[in-house]
C-alpha positions as CSV (number, residue, x, y, z in Angstrom):
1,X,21.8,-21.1,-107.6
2,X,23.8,-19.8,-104.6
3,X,21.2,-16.5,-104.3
4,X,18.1,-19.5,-104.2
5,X,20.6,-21.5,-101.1
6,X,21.2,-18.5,-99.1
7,X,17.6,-17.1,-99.6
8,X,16.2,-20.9,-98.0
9,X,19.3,-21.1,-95.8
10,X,18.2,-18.5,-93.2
11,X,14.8,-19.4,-93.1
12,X,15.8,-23.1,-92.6
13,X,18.1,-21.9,-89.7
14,X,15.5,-19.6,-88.1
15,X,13.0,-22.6,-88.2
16,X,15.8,-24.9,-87.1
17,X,16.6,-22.6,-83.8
18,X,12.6,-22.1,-83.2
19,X,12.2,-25.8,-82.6
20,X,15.2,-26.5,-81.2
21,X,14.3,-23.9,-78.4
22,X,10.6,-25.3,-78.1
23,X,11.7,-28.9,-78.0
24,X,12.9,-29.4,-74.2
25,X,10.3,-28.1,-71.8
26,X,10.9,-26.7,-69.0
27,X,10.3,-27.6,-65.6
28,X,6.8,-27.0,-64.0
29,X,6.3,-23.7,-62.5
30,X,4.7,-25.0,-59.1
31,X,4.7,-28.0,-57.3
32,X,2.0,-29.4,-55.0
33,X,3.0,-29.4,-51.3
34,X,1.8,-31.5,-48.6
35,X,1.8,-30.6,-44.6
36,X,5.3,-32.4,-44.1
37,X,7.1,-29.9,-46.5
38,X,7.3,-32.3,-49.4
39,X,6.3,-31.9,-53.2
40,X,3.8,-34.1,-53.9
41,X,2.5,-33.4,-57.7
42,X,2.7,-31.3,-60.3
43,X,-0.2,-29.4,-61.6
44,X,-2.0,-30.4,-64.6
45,X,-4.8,-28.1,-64.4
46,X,-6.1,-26.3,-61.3
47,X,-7.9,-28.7,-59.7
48,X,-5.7,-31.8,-61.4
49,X,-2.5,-33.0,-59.8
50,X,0.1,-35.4,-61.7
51,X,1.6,-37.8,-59.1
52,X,4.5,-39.6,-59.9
53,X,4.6,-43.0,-58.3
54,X,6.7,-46.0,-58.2
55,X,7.5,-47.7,-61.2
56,X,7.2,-44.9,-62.9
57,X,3.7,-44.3,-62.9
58,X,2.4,-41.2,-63.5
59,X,-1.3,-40.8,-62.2
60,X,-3.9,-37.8,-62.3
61,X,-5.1,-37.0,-58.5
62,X,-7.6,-34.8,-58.1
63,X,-7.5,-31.6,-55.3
64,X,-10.4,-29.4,-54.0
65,X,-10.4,-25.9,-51.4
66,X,-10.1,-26.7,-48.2
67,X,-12.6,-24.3,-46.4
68,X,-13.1,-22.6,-42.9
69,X,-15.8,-22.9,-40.0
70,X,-18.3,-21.0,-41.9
71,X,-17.8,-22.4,-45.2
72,X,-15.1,-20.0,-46.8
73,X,-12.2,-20.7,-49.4
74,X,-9.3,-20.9,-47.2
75,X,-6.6,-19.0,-49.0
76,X,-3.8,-21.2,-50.6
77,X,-5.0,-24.3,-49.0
78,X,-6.6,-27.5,-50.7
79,X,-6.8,-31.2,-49.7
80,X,-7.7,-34.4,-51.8
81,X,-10.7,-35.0,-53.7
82,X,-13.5,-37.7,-53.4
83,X,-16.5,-38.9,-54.9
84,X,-15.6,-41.2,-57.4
85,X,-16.0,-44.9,-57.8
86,X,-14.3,-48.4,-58.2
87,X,-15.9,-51.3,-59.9
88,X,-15.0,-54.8,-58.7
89,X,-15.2,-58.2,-60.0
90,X,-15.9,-59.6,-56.4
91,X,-19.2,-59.2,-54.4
92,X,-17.1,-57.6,-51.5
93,X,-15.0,-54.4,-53.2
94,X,-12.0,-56.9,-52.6
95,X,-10.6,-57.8,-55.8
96,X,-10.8,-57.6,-59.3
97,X,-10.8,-53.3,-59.1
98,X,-11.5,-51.7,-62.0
99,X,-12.0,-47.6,-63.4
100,X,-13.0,-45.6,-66.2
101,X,-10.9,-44.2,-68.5
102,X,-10.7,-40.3,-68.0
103,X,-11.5,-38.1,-71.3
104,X,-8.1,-36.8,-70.6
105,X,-5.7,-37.3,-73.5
106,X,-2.9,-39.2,-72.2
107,X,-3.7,-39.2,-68.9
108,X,-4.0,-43.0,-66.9
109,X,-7.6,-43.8,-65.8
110,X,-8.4,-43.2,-62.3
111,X,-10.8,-42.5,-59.6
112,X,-10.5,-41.6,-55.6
113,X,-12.8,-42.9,-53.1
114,X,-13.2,-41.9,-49.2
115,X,-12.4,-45.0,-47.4
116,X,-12.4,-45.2,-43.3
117,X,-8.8,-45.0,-44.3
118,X,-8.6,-42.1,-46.0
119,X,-8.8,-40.8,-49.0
120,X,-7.6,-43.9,-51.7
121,X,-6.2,-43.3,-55.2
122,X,-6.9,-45.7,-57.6
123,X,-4.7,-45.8,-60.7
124,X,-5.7,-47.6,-64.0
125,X,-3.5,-49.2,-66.6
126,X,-2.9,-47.5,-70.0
127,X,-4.4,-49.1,-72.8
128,X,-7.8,-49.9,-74.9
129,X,-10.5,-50.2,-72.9
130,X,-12.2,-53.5,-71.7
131,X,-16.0,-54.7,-70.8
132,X,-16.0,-56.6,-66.9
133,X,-18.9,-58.6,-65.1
134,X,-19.1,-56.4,-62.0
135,X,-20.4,-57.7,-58.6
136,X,-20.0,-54.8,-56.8
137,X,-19.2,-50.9,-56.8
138,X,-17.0,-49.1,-54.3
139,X,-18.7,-45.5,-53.3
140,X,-17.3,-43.0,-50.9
141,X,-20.6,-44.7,-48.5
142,X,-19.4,-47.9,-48.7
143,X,-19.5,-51.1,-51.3
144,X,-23.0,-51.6,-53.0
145,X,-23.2,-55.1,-54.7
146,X,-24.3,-55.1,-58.1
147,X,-24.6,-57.6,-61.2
148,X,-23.8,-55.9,-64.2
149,X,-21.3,-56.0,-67.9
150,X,-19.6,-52.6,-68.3
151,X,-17.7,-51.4,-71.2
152,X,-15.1,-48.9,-70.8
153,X,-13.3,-49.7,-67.7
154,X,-9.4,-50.6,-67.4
155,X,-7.9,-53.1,-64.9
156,X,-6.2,-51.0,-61.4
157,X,-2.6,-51.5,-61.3
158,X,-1.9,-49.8,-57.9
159,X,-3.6,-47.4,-55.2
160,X,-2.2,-45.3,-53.2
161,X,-3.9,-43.7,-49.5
162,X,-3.4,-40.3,-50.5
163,X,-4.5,-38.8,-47.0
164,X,-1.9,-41.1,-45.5
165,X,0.9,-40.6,-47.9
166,X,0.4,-36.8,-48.6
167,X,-1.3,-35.6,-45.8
168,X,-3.2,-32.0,-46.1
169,X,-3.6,-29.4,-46.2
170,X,-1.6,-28.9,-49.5
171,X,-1.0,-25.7,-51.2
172,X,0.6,-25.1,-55.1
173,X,3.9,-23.1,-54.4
C-alpha cells in the first residue's frame, strides 16, 4: 500500500506545482501609451485595446496605424479607431443608446463613432442580449433616423471621448 501512495504522491505533487504556477497570471507585457506619457490600455489583440474605466469597467477600444503624408505606416504609432455605429431609441441620436454584442468571449459590447468631438467610445452592459425599437442610428457621418426592431443589441452604460481623454498618437511599449 505505501509503494501505490508514494507512486501517486509525486505525480499528485508535480500536477499540484504545475497549476499552482499557471494559476496567477502575470502582468501584461505592454501597455498602450497616449501622447501625455500615460498608459491607457492593455492589449488584447493587435489592433484591440482593453480600457479600464471607472467603476470598474473594463471595455474593448479598438486602435488603427497612424500613417504619413504619402500614406505610409508610421512606425510605432497608432490612434483610435472609427466606423462603428450606435442605435438609439430617440429620433435624434440622444438617448436611449444601444450596441451590438462583440463575438468576443467575454468581452463587453461596444462600438466607436467619429463625432465633431472626437472619437467616442461606447461601452455596453454585460449580459443576454435584448431586441429595441430604434428611431435612429448614429454613423461616423452623422445621425440617420430610422424605424426599426433589432435583436442583439445591449443597453450603453457609459462613453468615454477617447480622442479627448487619450489623445494620439499612441504607441504599445
Amino acid at each position: 500500500m505505501s509503494t501505490w501512495v508514494n507512486a501517486m504522491s509525486v505525480p499528485m505533487a508535480i500536477a499540484t506545482a504545475a497549476f499552482a504556477a499557471e494559476s496567477p497570471l502575470p502582468p501584461p507585457a505592454a501597455a498602450l501609451i497616449d501622447s501625455t506619457g500615460n498608459a491607457v490600455a492593455r492589449p488584447l489583440t493587435d489592433t484591440t485595446m482593453l480600457i479600464s474605466l471607472a467603476g470598474g469597467v473594463v471595455a474593448p477600444a479598438s486602435i488603427r496605424p497612424m500613417y504619413d503624408a504619402d500614406g505610409r505606416t508610421q512606425s510605432g504609432t497608432a490612434t483610435w479607431q472609427s466606423g462603428g455605429s450606435v442605435l438609439f431609441t430617440s429620433a435624434d441620436c440622444t438617448t436611449g443608446a444601444h450596441v451590438y454584442s462583440l463575438p468576443v468571449a467575454g468581452v463587453r459590447a461596444a462600438a466607436q463613432v467619429q463625432t465633431p468631438a472626437g472619437i467616442v467610445l461606447y461601452v455596453g452592459a454585460i449580459g443576454s442580449t435584448i431586441t429595441v425599437a430604434v428611431q435612429s442610428i448614429l454613423y461616423d457621418t452623422g445621425c440617420a433616423p430610422i424605424a426599426i426592431r433589432q435583436n442583439g443589441l445591449l443597453p450603453v452604460l457609459t462613453t468615454v471621448n477617447l480622442s479627448t481623454a487619450y489623445p494620439p498618437p499612441l504607441s504599445l511599449q
